[in-house]
N, C-alpha and C positions, 0 to 999 in steps of 0.2 A: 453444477457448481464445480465439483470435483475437475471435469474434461476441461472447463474454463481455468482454473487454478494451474494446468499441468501445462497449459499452453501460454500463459504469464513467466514474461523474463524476472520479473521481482515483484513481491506482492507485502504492500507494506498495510502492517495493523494498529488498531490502536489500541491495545493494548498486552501485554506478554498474555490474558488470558484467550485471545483471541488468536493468536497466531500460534501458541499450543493446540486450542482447538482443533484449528485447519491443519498443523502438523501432525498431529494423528490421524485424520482424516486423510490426508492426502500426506504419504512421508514423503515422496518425491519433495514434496516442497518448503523443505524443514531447512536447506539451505541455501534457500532465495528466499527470504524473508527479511523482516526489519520491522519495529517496533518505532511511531513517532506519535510520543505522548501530546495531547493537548494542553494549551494553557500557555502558549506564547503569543509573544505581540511580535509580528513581523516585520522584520526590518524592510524600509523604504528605499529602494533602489534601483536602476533603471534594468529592465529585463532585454536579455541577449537573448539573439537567437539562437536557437541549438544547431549543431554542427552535424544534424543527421534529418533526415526524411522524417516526416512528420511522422510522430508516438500515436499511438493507442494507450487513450488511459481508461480505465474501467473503474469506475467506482463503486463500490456494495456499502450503501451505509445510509444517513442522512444529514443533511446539512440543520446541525442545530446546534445551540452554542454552551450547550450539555451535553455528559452522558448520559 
């Protein structure tokens, strides 16, 4: 996990106790991070393409509508 984390351009968590975790774990990554809490309704609107070569996105978690 660590070699995967150091090799992520930003690595966002959900929640500060989670992204503390991984900052101690891996401090390289203490300042590419970000915190986005759940519990919003997302706004409707039409998706643009992005302006670069397609991402890697990597997700660690599970899709459930709890913590």
């Amino acid at each position: 996990m660590a070699k995967t984390l150091r090799t992520a351009q930003w690595i966002t968590c959900v929640s500060t106790a989670v992204q503390r975790h991984w900052s101690k774990q891996v401090p390289e990554v203490s300042g590419s991070s970000s915190v986005v809490y759940n519990g919003f309704k997302p706004v409707a609107r039409p998706i643009a393409s992005l302006p670069m070569e397609s991402p890697v996105l990597l997700y660690l978690g599970r899709l459930a509508p709890e913590k």
